[in-house]
Structures are given as structure tokens and as C-alpha cells.
PDB file of N, CA, C and O in Angstrom:
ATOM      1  N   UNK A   1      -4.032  -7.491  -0.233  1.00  0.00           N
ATOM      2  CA  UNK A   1      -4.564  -7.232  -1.559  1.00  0.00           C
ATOM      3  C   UNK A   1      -4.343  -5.754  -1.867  1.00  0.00           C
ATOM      4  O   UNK A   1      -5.257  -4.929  -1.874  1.00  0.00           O
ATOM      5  N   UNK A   2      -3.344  -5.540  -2.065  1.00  0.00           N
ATOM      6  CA  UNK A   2      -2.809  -3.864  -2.730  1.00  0.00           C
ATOM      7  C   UNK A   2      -3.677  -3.189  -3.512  1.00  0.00           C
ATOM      8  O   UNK A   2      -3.940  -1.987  -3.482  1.00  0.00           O
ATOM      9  N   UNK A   3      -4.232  -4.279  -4.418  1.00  0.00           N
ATOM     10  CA  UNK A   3      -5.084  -3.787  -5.902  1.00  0.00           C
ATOM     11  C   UNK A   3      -6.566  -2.615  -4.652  1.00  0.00           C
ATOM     12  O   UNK A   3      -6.942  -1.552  -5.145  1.00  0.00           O
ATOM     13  N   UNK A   4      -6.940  -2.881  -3.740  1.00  0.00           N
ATOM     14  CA  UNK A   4      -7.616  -2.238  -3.408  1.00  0.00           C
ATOM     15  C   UNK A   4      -7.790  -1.780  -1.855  1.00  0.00           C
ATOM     16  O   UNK A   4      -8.762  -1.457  -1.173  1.00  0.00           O
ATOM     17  N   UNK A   5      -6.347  -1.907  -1.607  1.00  0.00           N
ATOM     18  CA  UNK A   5      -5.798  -1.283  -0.236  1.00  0.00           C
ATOM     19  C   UNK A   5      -6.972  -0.234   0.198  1.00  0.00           C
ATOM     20  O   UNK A   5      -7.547  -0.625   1.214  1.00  0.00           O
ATOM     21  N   UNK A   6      -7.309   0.601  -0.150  1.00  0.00           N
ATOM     22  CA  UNK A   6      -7.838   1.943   0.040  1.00  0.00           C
ATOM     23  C   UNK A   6      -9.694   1.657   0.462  1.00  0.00           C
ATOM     24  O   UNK A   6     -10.441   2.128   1.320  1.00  0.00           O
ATOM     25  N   UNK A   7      -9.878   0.556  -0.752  1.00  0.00           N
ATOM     26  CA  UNK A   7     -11.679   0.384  -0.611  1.00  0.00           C
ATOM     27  C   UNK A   7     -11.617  -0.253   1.264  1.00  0.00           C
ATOM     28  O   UNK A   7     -10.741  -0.628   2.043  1.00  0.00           O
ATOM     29  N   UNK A   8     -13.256  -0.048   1.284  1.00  0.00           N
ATOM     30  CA  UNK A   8     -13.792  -0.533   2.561  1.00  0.00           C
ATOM     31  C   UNK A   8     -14.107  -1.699   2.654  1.00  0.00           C
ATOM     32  O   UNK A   8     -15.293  -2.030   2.634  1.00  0.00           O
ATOM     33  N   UNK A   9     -12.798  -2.857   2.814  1.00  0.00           N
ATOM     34  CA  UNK A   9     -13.374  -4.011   3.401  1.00  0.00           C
ATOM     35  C   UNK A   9     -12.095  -4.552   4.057  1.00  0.00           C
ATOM     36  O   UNK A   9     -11.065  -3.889   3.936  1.00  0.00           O
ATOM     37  N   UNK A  10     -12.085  -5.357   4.536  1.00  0.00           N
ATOM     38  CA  UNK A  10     -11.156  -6.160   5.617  1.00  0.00           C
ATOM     39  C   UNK A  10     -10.624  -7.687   5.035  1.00  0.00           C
ATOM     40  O   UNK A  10     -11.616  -8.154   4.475  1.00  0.00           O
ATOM     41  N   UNK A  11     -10.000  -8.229   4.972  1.00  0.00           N
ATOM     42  CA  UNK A  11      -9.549  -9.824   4.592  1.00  0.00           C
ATOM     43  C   UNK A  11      -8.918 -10.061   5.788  1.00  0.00           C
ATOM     44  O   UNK A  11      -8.194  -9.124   6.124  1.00  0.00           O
ATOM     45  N   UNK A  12      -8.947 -11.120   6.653  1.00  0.00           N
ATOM     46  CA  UNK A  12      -8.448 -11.485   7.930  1.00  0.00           C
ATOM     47  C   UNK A  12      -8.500 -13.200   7.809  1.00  0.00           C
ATOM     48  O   UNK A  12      -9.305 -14.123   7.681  1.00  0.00           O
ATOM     49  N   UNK A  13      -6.953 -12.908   7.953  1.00  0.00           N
ATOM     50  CA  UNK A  13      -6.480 -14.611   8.073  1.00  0.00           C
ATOM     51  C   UNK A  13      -6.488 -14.792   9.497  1.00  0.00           C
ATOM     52  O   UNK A  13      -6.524 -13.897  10.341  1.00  0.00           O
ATOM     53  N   UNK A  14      -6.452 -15.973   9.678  1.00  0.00           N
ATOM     54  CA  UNK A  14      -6.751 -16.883  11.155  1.00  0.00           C
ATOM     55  C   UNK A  14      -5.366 -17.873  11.312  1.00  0.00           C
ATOM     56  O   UNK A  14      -5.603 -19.080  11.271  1.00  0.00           O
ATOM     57  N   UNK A  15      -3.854 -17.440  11.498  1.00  0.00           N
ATOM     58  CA  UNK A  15      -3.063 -18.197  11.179  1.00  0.00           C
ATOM     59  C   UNK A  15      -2.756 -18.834  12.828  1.00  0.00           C
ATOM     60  O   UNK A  15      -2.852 -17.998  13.726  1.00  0.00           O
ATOM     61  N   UNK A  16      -2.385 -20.318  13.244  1.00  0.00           N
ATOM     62  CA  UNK A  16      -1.714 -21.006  13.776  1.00  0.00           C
ATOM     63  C   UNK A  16      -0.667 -21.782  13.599  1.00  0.00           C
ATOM     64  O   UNK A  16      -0.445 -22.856  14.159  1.00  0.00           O
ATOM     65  N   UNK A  17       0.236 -21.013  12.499  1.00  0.00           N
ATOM     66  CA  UNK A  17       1.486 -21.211  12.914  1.00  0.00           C
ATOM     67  C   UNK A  17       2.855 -20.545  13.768  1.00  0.00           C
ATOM     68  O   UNK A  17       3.940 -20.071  13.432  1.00  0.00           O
ATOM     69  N   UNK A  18       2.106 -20.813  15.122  1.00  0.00           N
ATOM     70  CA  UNK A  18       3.011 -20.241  16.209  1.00  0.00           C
ATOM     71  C   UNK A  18       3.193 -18.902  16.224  1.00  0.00           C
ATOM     72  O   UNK A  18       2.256 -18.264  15.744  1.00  0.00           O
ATOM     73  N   UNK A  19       4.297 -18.157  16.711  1.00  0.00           N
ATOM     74  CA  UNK A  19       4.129 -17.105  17.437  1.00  0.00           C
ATOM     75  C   UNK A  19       4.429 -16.024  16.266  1.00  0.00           C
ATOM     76  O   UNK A  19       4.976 -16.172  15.173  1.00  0.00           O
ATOM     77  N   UNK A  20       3.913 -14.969  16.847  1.00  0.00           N
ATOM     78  CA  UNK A  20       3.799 -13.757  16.034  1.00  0.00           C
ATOM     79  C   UNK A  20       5.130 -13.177  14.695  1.00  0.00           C
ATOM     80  O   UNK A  20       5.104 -12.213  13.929  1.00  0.00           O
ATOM     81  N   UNK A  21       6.019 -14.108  14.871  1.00  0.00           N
ATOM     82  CA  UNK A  21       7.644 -13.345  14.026  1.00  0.00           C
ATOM     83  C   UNK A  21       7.673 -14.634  13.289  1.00  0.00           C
ATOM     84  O   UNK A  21       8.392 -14.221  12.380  1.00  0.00           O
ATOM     85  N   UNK A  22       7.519 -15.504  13.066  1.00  0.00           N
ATOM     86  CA  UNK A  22       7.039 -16.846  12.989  1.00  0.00           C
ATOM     87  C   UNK A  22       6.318 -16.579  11.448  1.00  0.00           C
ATOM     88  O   UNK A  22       6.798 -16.743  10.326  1.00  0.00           O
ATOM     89  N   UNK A  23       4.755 -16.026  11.942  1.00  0.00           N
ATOM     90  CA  UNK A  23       3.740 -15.675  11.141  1.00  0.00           C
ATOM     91  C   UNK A  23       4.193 -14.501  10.191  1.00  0.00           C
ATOM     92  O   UNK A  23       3.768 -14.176   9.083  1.00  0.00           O
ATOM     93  N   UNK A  24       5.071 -14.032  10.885  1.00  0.00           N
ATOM     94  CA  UNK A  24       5.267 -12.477  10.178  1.00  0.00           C
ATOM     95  C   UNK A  24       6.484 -13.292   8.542  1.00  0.00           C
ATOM     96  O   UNK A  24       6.404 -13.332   7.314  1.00  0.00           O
ATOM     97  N   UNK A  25       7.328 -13.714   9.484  1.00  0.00           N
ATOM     98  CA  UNK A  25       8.104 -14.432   8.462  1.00  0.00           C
ATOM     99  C   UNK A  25       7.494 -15.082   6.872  1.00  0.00           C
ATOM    100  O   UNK A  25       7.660 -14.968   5.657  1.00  0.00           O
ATOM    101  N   UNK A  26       6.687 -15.823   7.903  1.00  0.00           N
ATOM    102  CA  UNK A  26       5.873 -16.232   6.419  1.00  0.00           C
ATOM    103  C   UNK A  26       4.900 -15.968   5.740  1.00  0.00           C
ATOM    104  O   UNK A  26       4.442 -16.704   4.865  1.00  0.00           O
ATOM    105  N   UNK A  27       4.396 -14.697   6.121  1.00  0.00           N
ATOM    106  CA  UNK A  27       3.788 -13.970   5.007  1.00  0.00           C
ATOM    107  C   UNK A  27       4.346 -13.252   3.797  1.00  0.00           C
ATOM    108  O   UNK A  27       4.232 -13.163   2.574  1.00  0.00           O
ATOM    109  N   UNK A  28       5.234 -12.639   5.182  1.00  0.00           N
ATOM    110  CA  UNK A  28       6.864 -12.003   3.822  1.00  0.00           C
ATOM    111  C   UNK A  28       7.260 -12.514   2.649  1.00  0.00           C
ATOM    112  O   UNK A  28       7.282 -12.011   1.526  1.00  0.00           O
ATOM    113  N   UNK A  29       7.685 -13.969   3.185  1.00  0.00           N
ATOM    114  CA  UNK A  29       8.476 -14.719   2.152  1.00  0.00           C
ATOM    115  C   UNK A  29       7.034 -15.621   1.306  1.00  0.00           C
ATOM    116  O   UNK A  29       7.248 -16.547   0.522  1.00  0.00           O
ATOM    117  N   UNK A  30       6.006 -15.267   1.558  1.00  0.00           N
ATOM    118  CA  UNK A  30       4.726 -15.595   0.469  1.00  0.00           C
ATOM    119  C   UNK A  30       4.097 -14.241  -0.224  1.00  0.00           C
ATOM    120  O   UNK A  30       3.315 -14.170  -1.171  1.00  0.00           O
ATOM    121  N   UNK A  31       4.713 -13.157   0.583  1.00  0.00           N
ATOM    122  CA  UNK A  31       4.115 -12.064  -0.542  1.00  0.00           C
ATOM    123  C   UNK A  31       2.429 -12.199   0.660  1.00  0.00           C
ATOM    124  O   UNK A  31       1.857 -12.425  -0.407  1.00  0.00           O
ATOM    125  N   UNK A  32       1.748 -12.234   1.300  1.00  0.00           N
ATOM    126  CA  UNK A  32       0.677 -11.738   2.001  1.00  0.00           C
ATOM    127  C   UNK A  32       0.360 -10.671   2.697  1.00  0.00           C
ATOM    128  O   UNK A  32       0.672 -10.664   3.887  1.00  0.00           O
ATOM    129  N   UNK A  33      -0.466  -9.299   2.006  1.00  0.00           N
ATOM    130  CA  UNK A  33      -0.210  -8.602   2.706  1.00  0.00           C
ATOM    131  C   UNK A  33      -1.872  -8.026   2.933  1.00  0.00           C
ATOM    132  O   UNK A  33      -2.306  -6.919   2.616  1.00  0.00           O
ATOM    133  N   UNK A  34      -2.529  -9.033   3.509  1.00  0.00           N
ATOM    134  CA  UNK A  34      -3.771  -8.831   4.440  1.00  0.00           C
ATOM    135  C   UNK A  34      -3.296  -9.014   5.718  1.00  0.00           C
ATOM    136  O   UNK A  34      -2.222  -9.481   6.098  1.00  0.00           O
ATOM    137  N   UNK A  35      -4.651  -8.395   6.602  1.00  0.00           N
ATOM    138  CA  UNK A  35      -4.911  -8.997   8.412  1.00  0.00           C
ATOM    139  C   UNK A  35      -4.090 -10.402   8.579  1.00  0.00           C
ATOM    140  O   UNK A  35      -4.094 -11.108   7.571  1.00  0.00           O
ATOM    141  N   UNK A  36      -3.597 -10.751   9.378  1.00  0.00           N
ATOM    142  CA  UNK A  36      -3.259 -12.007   9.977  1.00  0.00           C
ATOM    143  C   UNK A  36      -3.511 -12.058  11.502  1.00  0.00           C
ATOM    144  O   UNK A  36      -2.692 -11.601  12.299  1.00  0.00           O
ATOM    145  N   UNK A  37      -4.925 -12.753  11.957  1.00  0.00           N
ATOM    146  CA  UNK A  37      -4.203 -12.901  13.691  1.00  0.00           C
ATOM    147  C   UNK A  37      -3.971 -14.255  13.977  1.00  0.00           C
ATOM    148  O   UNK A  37      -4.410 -15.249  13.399  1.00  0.00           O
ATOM    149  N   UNK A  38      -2.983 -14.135  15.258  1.00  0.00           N
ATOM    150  CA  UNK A  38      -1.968 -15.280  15.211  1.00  0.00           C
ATOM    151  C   UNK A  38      -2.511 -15.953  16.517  1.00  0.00           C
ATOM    152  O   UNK A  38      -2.309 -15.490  17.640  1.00  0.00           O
ATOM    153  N   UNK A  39      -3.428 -17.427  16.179  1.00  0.00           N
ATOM    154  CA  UNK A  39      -3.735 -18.273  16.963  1.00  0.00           C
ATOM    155  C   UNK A  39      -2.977 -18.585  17.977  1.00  0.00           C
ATOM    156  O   UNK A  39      -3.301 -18.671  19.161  1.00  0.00           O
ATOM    157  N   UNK A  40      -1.756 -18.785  17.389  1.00  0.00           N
ATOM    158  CA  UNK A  40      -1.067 -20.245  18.499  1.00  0.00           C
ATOM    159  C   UNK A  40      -0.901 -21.293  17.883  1.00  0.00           C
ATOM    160  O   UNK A  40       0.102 -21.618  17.248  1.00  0.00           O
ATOM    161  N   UNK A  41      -2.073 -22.006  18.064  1.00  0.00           N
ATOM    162  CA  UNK A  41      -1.864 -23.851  17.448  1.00  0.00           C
ATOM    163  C   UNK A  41      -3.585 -23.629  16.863  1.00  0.00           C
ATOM    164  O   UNK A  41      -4.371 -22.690  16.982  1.00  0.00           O
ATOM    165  N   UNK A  42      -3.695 -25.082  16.149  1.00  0.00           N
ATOM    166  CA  UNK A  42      -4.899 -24.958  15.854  1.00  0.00           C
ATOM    167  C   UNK A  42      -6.362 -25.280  16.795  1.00  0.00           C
ATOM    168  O   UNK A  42      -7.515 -25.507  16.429  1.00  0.00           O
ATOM    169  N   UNK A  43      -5.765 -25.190  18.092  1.00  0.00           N
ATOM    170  CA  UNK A  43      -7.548 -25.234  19.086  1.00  0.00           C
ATOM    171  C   UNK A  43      -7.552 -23.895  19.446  1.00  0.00           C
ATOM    172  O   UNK A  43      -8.425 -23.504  20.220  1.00  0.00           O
ATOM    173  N   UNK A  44      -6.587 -23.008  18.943  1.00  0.00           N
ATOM    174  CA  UNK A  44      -6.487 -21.440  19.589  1.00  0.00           C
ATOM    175  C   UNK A  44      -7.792 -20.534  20.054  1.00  0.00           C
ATOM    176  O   UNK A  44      -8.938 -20.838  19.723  1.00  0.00           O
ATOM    177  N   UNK A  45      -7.483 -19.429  20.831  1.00  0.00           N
ATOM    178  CA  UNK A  45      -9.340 -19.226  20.950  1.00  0.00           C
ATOM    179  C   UNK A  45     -10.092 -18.235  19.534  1.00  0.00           C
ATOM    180  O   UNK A  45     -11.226 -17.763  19.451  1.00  0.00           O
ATOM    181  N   UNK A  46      -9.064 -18.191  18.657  1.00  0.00           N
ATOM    182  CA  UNK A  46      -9.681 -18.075  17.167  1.00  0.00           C
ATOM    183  C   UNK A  46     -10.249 -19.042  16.393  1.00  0.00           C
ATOM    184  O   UNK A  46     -11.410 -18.905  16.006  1.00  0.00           O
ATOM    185  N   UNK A  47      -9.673 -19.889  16.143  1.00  0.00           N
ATOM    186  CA  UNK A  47     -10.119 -20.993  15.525  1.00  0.00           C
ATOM    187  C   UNK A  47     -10.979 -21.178  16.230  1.00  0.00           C
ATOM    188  O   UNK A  47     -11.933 -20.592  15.718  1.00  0.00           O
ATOM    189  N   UNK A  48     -11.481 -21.919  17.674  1.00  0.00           N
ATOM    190  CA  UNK A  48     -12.520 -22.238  18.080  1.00  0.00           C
ATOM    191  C   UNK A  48     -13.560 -21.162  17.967  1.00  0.00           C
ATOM    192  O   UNK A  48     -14.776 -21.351  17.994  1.00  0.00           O
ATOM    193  N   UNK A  49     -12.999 -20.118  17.850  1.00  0.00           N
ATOM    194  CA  UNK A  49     -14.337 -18.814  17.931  1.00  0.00           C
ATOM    195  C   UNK A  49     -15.463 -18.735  16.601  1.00  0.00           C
ATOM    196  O   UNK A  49     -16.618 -18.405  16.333  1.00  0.00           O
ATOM    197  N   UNK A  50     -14.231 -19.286  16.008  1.00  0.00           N
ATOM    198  CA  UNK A  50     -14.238 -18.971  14.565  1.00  0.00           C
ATOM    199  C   UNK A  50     -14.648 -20.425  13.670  1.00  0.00           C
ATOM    200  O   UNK A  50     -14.623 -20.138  12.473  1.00  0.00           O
ATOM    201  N   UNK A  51     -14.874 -21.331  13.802  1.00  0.00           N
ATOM    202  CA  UNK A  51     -14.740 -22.593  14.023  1.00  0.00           C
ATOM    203  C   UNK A  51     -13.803 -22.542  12.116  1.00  0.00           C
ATOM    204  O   UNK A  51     -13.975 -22.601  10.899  1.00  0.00           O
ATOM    205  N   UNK A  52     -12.924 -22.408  13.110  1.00  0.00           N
ATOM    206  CA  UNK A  52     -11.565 -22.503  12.087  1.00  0.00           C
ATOM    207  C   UNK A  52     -10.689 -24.086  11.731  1.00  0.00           C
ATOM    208  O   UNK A  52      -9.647 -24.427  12.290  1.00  0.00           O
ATOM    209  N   UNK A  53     -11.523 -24.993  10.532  1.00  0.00           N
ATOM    210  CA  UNK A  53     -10.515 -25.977  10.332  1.00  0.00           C
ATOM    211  C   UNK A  53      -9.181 -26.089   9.767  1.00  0.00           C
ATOM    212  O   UNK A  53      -8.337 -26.890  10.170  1.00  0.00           O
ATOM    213  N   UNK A  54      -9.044 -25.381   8.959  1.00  0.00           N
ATOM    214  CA  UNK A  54      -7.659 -25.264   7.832  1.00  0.00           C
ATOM    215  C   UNK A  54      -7.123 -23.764   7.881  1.00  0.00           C
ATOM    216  O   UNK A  54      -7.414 -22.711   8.448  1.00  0.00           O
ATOM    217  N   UNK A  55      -6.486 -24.087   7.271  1.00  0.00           N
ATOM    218  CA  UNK A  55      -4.897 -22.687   7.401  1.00  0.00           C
ATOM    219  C   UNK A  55      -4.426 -22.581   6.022  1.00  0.00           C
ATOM    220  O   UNK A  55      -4.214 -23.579   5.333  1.00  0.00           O
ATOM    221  N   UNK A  56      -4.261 -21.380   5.609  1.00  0.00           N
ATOM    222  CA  UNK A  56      -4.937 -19.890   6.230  1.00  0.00           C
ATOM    223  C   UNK A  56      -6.338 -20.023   5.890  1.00  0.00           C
ATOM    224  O   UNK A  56      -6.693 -20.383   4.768  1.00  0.00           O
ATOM    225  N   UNK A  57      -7.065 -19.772   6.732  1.00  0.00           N
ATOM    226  CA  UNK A  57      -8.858 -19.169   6.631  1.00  0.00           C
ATOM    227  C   UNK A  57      -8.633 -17.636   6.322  1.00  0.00           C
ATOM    228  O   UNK A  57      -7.786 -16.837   6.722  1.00  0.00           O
ATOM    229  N   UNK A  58      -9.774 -17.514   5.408  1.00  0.00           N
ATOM    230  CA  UNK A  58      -9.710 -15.940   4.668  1.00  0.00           C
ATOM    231  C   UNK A  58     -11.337 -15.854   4.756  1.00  0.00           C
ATOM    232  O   UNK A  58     -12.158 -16.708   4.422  1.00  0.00           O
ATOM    233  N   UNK A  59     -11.568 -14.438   5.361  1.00  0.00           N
ATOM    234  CA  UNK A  59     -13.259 -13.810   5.610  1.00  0.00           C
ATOM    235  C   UNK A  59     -13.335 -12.791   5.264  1.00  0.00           C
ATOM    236  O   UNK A  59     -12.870 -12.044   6.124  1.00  0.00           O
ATOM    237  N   UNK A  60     -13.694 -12.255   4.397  1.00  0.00           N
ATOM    238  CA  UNK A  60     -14.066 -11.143   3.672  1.00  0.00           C
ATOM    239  C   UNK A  60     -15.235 -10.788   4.609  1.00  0.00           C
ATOM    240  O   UNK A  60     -16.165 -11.570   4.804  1.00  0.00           O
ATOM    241  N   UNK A  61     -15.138  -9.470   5.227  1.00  0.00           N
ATOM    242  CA  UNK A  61     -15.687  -8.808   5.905  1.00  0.00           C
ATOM    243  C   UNK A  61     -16.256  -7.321   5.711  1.00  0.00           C
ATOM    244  O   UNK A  61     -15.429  -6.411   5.759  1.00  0.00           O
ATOM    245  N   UNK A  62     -17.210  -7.097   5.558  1.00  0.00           N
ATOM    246  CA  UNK A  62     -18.030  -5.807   5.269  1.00  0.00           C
ATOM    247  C   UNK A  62     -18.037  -4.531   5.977  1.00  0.00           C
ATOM    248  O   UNK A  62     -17.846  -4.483   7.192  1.00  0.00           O
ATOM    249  N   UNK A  63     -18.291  -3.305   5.129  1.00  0.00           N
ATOM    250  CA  UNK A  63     -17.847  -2.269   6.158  1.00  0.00           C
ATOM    251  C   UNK A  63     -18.017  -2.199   7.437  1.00  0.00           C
ATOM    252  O   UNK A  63     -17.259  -1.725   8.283  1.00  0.00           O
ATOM    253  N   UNK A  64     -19.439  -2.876   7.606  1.00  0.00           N
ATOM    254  CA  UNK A  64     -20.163  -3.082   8.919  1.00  0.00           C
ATOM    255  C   UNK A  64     -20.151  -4.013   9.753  1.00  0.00           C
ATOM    256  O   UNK A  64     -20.940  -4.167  10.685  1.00  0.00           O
ATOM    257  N   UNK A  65     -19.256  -4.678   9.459  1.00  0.00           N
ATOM    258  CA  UNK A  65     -18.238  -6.008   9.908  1.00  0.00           C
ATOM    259  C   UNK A  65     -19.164  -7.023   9.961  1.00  0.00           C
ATOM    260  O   UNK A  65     -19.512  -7.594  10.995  1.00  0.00           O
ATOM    261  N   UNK A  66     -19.666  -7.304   8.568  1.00  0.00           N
ATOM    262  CA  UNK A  66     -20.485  -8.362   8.571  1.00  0.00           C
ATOM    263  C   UNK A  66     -19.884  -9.507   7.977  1.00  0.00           C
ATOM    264  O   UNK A  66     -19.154  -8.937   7.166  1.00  0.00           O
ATOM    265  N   UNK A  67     -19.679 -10.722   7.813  1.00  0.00           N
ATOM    266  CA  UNK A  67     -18.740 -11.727   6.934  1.00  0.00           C
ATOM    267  C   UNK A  67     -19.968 -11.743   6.133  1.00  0.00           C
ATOM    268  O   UNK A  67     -21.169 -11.701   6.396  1.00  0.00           O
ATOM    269  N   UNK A  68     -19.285 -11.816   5.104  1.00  0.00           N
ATOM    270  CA  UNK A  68     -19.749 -11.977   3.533  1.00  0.00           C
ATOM    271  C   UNK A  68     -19.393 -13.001   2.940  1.00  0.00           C
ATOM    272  O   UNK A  68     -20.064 -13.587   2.090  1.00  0.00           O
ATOM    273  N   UNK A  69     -17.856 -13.439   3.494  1.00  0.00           N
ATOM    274  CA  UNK A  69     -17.627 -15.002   2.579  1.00  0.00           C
ATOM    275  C   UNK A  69     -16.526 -15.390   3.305  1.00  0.00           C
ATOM    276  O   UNK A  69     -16.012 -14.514   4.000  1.00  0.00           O
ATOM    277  N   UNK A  70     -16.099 -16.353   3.315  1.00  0.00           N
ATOM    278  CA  UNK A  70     -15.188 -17.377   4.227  1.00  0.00           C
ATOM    279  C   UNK A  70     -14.360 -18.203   3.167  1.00  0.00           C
ATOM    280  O   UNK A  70     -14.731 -19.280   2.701  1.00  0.00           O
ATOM    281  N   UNK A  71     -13.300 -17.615   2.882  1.00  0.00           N
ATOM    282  CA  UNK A  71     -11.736 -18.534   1.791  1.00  0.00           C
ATOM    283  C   UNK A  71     -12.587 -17.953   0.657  1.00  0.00           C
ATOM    284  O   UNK A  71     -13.552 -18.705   0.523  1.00  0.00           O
ATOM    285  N   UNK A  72     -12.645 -16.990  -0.174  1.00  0.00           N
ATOM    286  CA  UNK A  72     -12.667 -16.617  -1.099  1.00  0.00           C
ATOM    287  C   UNK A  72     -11.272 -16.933  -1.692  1.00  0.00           C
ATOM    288  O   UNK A  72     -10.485 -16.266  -1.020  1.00  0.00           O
ATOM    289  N   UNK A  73     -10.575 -17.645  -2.651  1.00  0.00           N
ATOM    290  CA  UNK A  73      -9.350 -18.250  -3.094  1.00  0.00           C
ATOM    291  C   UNK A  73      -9.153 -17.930  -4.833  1.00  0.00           C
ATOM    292  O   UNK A  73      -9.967 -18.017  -5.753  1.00  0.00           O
ATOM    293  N   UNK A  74      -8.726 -17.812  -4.827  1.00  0.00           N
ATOM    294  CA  UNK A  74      -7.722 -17.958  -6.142  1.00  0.00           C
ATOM    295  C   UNK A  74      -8.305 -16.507  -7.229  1.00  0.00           C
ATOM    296  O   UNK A  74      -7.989 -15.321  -7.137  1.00  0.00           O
ATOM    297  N   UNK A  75      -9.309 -17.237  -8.288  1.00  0.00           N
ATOM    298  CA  UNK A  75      -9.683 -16.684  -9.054  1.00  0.00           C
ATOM    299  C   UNK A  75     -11.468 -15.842  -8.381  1.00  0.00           C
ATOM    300  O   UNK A  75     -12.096 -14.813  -8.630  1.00  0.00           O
ATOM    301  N   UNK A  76     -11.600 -16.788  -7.663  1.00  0.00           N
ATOM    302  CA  UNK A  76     -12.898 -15.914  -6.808  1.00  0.00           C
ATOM    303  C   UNK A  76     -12.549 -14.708  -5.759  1.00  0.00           C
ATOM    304  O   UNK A  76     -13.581 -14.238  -5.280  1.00  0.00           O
ATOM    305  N   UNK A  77     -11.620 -14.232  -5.390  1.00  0.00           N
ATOM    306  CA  UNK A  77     -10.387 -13.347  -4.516  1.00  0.00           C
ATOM    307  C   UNK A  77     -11.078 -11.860  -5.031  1.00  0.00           C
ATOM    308  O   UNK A  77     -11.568 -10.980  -4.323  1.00  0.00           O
ATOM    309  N   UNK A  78     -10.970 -11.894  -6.154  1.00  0.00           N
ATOM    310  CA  UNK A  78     -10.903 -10.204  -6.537  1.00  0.00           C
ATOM    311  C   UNK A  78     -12.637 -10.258  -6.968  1.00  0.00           C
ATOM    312  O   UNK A  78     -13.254  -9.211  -6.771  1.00  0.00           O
ATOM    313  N   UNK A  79     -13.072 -10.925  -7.290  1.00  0.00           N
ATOM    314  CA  UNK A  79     -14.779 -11.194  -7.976  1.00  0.00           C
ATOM    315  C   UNK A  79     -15.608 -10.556  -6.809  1.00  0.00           C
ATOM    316  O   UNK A  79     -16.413  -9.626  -6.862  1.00  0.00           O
ATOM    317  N   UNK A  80     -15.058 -11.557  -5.382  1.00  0.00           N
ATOM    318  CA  UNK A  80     -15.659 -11.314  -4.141  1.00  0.00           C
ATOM    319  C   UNK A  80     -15.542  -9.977  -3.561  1.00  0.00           C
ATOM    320  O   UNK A  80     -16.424  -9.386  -2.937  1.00  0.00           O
ATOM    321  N   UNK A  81     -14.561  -9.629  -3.786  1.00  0.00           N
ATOM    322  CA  UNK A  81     -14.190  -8.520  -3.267  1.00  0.00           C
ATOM    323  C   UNK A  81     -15.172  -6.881  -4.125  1.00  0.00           C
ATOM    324  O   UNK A  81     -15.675  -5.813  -3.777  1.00  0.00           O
ATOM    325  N   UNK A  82     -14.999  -7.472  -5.027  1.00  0.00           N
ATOM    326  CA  UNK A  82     -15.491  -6.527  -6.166  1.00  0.00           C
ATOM    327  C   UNK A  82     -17.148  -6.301  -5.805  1.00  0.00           C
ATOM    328  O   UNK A  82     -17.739  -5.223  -5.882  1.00  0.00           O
ATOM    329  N   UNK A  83     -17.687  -7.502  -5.424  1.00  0.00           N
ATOM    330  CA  UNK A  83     -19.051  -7.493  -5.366  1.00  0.00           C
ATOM    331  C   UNK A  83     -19.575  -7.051  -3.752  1.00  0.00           C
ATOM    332  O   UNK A  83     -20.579  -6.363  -3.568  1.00  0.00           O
ATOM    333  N   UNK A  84     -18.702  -7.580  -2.635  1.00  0.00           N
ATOM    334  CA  UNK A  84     -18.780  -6.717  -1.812  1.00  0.00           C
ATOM    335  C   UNK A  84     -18.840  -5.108  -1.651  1.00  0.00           C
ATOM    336  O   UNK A  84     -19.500  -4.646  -0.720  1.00  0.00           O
ATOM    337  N   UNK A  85     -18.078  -4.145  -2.653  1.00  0.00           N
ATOM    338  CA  UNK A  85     -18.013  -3.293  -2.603  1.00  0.00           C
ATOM    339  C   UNK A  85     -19.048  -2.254  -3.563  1.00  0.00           C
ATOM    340  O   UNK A  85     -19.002  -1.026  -3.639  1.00  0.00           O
ATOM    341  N   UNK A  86     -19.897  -3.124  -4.190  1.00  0.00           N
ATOM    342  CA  UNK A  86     -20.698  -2.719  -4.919  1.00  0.00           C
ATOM    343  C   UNK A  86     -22.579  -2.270  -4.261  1.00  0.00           C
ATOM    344  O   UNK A  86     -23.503  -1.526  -4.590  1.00  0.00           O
ATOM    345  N   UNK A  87     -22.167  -3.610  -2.860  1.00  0.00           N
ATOM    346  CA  UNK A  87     -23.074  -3.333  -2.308  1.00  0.00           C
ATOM    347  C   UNK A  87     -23.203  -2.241  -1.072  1.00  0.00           C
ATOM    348  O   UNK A  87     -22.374  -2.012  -0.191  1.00  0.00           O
ATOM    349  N   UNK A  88     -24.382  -1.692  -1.264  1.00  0.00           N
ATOM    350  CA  UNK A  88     -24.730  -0.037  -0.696  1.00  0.00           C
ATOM    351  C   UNK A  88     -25.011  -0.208   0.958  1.00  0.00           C
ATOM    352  O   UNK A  88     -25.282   0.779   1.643  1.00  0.00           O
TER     353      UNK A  88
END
């Protein structure tokens, strides 16, 4: 999310599609340019940590690395983000 590269918060995808150049590939060619860590498959020890069903999972995470919201998507993306950063 470029629009606010700079503010204090984190977006971290949970991807299991295979290995790291793999993942890298297809963020590129989708234009993604948040966190990605790269499971493996989907029982990886992210997903299970994380109890991660679907792909990509997106967690908006707080300065204080608190999750605030889990797949914030589309038109809720920048709202969430916005309101995270509002809080003190």
C-alpha cells in the first residue's frame, strides 16, 4: 500500500503458494507490495499459527503489534487503515 508506505502500521500476507521466488513472482505480476511470509502449503506453521484458511490472509497490525483486523479487502483496505492510524 504505497498511498501510506511511511505511516505506522504493517499489512502481512500469509501466502502458501510454495517457495519464496514463486511468491515473489506473483506479487510482481499482481502489483502487491505489502509483507508476504511464505508458508509452504496450506498446514504451514503460519497458517496453523495463525489459523489461516484462505489465501492471501491480510492483518492489519498496530504500531504495537496488535491485530486490529484480519482481510480488510477491497473498499474497506484504506478506511481500515485510516482508522488504525488515528488511534493514539
Amino acid at each position: 500500500m504505497k498511498l501510506l508506505e511511511n505511516e505506522p502500521f504493517a499489512l502481512l500476507g500469509i501466502n502458501s503458494d510454495g517457495d519464496a521466488a514463486k511468491v515473489k513472482e506473483i506479487m510482481a505480476r499482481e502489483g502487491l507490495t505489502w509483507r508476504n511470509a511464505v508458508d509452504g502449503d496450506t498446514s504451514g506453521p503460519w497458517a496453523t499459527a495463525w489459523n489461516v484458511h484462505s489465501w492471501p490472509t491480510l492483518f492489519l497490525i498496530d504500531k504495537d503489534g496488535v491485530i486490529r483486523e484480519r482481510d480488510p479487502r477491497g473498499e474497506r483496505m484504506l478506511p481500515a487503515v485510516r482508522e488504525l492510524l488515528e488511534r493514539k
